[in-house]
C-alpha positions in Angstrom: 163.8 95.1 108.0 163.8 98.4 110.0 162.3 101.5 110.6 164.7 102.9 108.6 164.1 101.3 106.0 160.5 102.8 105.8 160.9 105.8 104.0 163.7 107.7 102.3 164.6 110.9 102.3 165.2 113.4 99.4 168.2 113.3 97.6 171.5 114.8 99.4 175.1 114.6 98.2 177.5 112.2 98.7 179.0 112.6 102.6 183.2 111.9 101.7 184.4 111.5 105.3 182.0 108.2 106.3 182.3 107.2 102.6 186.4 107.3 103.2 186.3 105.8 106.8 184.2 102.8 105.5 186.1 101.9 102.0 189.1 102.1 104.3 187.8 99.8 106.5 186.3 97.3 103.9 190.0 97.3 102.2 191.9 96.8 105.0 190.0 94.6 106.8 189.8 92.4 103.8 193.7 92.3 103.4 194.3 91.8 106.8 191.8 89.0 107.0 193.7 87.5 103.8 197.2 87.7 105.7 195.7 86.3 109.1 193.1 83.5 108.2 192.8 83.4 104.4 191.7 84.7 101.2 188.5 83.0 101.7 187.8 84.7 104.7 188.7 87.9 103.4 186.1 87.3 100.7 183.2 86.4 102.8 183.9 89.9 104.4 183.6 91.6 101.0 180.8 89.6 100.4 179.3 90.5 104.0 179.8 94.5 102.7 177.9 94.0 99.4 175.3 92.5 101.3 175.1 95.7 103.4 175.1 97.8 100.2 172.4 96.1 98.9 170.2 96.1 102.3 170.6 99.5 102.8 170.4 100.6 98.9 167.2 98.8 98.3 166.0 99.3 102.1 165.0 95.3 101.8 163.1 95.4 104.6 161.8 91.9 106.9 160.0 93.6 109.4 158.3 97.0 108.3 157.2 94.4 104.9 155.9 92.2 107.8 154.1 95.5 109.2 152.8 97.2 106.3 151.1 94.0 105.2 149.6 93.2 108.9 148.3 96.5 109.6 147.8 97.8 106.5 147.4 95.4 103.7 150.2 96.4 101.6 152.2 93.7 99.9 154.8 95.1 97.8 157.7 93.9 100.7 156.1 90.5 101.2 156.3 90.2 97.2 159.8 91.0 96.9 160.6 88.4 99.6 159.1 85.6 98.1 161.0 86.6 94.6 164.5 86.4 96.7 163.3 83.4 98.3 162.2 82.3 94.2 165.8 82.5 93.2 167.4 81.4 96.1 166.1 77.4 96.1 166.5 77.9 92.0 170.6 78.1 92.8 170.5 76.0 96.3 168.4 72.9 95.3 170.7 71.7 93.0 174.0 72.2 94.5 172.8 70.9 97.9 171.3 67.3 96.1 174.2 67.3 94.8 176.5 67.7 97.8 178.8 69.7 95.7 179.2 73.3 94.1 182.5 74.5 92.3 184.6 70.9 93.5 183.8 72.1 97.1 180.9 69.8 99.8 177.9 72.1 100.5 175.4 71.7 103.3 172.1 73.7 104.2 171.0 75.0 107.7 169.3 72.5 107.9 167.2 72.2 111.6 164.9 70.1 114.1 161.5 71.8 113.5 159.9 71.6 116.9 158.4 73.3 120.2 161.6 75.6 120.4 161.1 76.8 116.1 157.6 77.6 117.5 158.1 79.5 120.8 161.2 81.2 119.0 160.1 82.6 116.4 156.9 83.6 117.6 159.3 85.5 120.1 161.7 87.1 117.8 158.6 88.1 115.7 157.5 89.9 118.7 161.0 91.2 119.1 160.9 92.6 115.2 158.2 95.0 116.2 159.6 96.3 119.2 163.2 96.5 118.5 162.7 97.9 115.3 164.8 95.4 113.2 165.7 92.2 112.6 168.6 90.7 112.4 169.8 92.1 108.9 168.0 95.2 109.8 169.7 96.0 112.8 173.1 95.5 111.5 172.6 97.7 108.2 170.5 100.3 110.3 173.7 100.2 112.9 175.9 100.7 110.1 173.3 103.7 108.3 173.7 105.4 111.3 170.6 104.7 113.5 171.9 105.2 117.2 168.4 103.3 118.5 169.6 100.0 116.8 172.9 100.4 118.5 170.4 99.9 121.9 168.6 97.1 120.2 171.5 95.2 118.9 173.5 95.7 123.1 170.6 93.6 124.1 170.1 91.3 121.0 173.8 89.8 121.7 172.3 89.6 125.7 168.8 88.0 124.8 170.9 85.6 122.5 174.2 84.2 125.3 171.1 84.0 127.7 169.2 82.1 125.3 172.2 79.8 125.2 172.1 79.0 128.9 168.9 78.0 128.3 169.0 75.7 125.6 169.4 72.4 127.3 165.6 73.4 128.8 164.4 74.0 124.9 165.8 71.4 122.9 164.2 68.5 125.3 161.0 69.7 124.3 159.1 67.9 121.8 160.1 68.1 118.1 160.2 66.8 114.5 163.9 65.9 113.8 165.8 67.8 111.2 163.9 67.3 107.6 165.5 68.4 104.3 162.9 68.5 101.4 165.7 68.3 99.1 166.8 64.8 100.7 163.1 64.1 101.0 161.6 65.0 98.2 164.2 65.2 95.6 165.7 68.7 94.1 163.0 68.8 91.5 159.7 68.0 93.2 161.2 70.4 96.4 161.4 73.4 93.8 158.2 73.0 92.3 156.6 72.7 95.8 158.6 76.0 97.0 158.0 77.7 94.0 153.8 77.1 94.4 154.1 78.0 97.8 156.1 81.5 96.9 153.6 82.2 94.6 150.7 81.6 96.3 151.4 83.7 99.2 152.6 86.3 96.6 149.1 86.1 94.9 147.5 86.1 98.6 148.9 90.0 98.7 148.1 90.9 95.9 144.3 90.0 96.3 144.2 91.4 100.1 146.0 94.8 98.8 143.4 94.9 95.9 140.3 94.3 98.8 142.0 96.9 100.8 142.8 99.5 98.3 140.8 99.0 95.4 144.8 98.5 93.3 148.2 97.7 94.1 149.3 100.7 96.4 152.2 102.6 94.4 156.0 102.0 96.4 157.1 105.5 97.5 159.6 106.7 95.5 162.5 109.7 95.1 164.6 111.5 92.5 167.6 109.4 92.1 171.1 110.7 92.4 173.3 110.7 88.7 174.1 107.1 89.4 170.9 105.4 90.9 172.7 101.8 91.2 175.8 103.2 92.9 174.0 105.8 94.8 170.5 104.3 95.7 167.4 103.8 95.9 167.2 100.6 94.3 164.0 99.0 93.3 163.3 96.3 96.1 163.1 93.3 93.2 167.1 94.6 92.3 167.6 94.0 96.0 165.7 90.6 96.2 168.1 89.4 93.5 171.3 90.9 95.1 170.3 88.9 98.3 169.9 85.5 96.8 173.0 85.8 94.4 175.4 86.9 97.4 173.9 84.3 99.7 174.5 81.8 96.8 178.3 83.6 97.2 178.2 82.4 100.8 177.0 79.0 100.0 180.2 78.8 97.5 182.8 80.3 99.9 182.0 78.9 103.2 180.3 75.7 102.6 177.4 76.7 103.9 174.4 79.5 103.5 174.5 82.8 105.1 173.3 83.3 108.7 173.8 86.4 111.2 172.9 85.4 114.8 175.0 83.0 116.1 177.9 85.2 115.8 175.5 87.5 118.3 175.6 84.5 121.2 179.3 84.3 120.3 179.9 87.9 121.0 178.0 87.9 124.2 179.6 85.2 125.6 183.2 86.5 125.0 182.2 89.2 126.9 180.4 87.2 129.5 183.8 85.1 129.8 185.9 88.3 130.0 183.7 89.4 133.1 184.2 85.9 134.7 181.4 83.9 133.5 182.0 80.3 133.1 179.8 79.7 129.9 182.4 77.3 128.7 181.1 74.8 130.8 177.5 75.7 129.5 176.3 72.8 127.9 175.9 74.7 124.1 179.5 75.8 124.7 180.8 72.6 125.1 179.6 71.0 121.7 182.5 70.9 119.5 182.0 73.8 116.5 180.7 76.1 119.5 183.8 75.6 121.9 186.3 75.8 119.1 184.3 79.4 117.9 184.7 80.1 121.4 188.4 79.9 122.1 188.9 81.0 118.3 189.4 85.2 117.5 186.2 86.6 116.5 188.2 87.0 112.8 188.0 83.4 112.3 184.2 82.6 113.0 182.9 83.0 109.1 179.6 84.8 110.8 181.2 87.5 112.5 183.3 88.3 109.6 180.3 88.7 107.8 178.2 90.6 110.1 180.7 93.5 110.4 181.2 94.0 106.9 177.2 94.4 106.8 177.6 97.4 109.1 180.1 98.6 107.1 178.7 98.3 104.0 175.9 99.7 105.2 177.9 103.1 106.1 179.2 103.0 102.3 175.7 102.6 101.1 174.3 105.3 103.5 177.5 107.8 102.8 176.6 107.4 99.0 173.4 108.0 99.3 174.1 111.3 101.5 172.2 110.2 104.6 174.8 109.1 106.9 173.8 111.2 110.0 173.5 110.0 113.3 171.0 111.1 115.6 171.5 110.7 119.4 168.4 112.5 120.9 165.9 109.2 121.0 163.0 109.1 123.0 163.1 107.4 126.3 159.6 104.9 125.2 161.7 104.2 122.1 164.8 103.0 123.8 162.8 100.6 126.2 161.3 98.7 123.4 164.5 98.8 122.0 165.9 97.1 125.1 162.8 94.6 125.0 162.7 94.5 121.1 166.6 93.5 121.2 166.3 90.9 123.9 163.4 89.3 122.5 165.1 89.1 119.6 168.1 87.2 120.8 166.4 85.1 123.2 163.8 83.8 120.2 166.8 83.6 117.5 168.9 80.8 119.3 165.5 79.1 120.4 164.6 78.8 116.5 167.8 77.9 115.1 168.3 81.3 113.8 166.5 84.7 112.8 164.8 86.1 109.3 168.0 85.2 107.8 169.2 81.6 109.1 165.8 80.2 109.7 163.7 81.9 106.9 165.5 82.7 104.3 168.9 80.7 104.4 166.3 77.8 106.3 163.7 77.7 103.8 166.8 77.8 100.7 168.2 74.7 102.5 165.0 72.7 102.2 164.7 73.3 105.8 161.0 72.2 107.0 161.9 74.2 110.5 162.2 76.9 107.6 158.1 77.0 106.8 157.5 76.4 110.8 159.8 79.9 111.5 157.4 81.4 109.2 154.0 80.7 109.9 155.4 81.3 114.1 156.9 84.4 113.6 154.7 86.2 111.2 152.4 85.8 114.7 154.4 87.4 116.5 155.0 90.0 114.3 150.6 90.8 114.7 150.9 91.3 118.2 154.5 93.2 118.1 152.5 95.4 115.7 149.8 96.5 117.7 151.9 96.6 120.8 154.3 99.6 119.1 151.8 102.2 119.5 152.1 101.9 123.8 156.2 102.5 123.2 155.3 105.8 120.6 156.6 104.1 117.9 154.7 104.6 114.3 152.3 102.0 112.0 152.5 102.9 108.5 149.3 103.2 107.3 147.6 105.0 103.5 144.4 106.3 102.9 142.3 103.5 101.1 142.1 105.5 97.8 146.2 105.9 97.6 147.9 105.0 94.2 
């Protein structure tokens, strides 16, 4: 999902003092979140840590997977995604046809797929590229200890409460109404269609990596610590699986699948109303779950919960792993498409309905049709973000043609 997520570095003990400060933070936080809201909450925000853990463990990355492939024909990423996304509607399907899961109603993200999907995605694709990260990315690579995706994640939370002044503008556009290929379909004939699709695009890599490099190019690897699955790396299938299963956890907890950025246009406009701006009285403010988040605490909107205990599971993951070391010296072409990567990123997210995680994988999970559209739009934008990174210094992965 990041550019930290590209390479790993050699084995290195276990840092104590960021492993301490985060466990102490995932254990209180979780028992004040019990005390204050609920138990439920308090697991989502677990839930929200493992979720960093495995991100960071299994460096699951959205957009350097999305780069590799474009620039360089390597699919291993783009594999891995398509297993996740395998699983995923193999546990959603059912329990959204049936409306039920565990005695408790279930519902998908489930979105109008229209000129906004396109224009947003294609914009946060762009956005990937330049700011580094996505939307998953740029919380566990906040939380691993990448100060650059500190900059990138300032202006995601402005792109996205600017995005939501906007609104009004993009949702009169022209669009397909909100289609559920569950509903549509039925649960059966949805899977089998996903599942042809997954591996189709799956086999598509495969035979473009084999043109490109003669054989499926060899994942860089490194000695393991004692304890690979507590320490890390983790193969990215382990981390495919993690993500689907604890996404499946958010389904059963909160009702609903897990999403990241609209807790990003909520944060930005608490701190646009605590600087005077009316955005209350912006029409996506005034719609009855966004005013209630609103004039709610940030520890009661499920999102945000979740969100932070990625960034802190995140500093677990990278204090276990012994690479939990800030750097502050970036340079200055690398903090302007930071800037631009960010605010692309949360202008396009609130256009689509939601980012690599709401629209694509939670979206297409759901049976979401606006799902497939985020897709095909942002995996565009992610070509031109691509070969726009060399004017802002920042690196394209490439191997030599003969590499195993």
């Amino acid at each position: 999902m990041s550019d930290l997520a590209s390479t790993f570095s050699r084995r290195a003990d276990i840092d104590p003092g960021p492993l301490g400060v985060a466990l102490l933070l995932i254990v209180a936080g979780a028992l004040y979140l019990a005390q204050t809201v609920s138990a439920v909450q308090a697991a989502l925000y677990v839930v929200g840590a493992l979720l960093g853990i495995a991100l960071y463990h299994a460096a699951f990355g959205f957009t350097s997977a999305w780069r590799v492939f474009i620039a360089d024909g390597r699919g291993a990423g783009l594999r891995a995604q398509m297993l996740m996304l395998a699983v995923g509607v193999a546990l959603f399907f059912p329990a959204l046809a049936s409306g039920t899961l565990f005695g408790h109603p279930v519902t998908g993200l489930v979105s109008p797929a229209g000129t906004s999907v396109v224009v947003g995605a294609f914009i946060f694709g762009l956005g990937m590229q330049l700011g580094g990260g996505c939307a998953s990315g740029t919380l566990y690579t906040v939380g691993g200890g990448s100060t650059r995706m500190i900059v990138t994640l300032i202006a995601f939370v402005a792109g996205s409460v600017v995005a939501t002044a906007h609104m009004p503008f993009w949702t009169a556009l022209p669009s397909l109404p909100a289609i559920s290929l569950v509903k549509t379909l039925g649960a059966a004939p949805a899977l089998i269609l996903n599942w042809a699709f997954f591996a189709l695009i799956a086999a598509a890599t495969v035979v473009i990596e084999k043109r490109r490099h003669g054989r499926l190019v060899a994942a860089h690897t490194q000695p393991p610590h004692t304890s690979p699955w507590l320490h890390g790396p983790w193969p990215l299938v382990a981390g495919a699986i993690a993500l689907a299963v604890l996404n499946f956890a958010t389904l059963a907890l909160s009702g609903r699948p897990w999403g990241i950025t609209s807790a990003f246009a909520l944060w930005g406009a608490k701190a646009a109303s605590a600087f005077g701006v009316d955005v209350a009285h912006w029409a996506y403010w005034t719609s009855k779950p966004n005013a209630a988040a609103l004039a709610a605490p940030i520890s009661h909107d499920v999102t945000s919960v979740m969100d932070i205990g990625i960034v802190i599971g995140a500093m677990a993951a990278a204090a276990l792993a012994g690479r939990y070391a800030p750097v502050w010296r970036v340079p200055l072409r690398s903090l302007l498409a930071a800037v631009v990567g960010g605010l692309l990123l949360g202008y396009g997210a609130r256009l689509a309905y939601g980012c690599n995680i709401g629209a694509y994988f939670s979206g297409i999970v759901s049976g979401s049709l606006h799902g497939w559209v985020w897709v095909v739009a942002a995996f565009f934008g992610n070509v031109l973000g691509t070969r726009l990174r060399p004017l802002f210094g920042l690196e394209v992965e490439r191997v030599a043609p003969t590499a195993c």
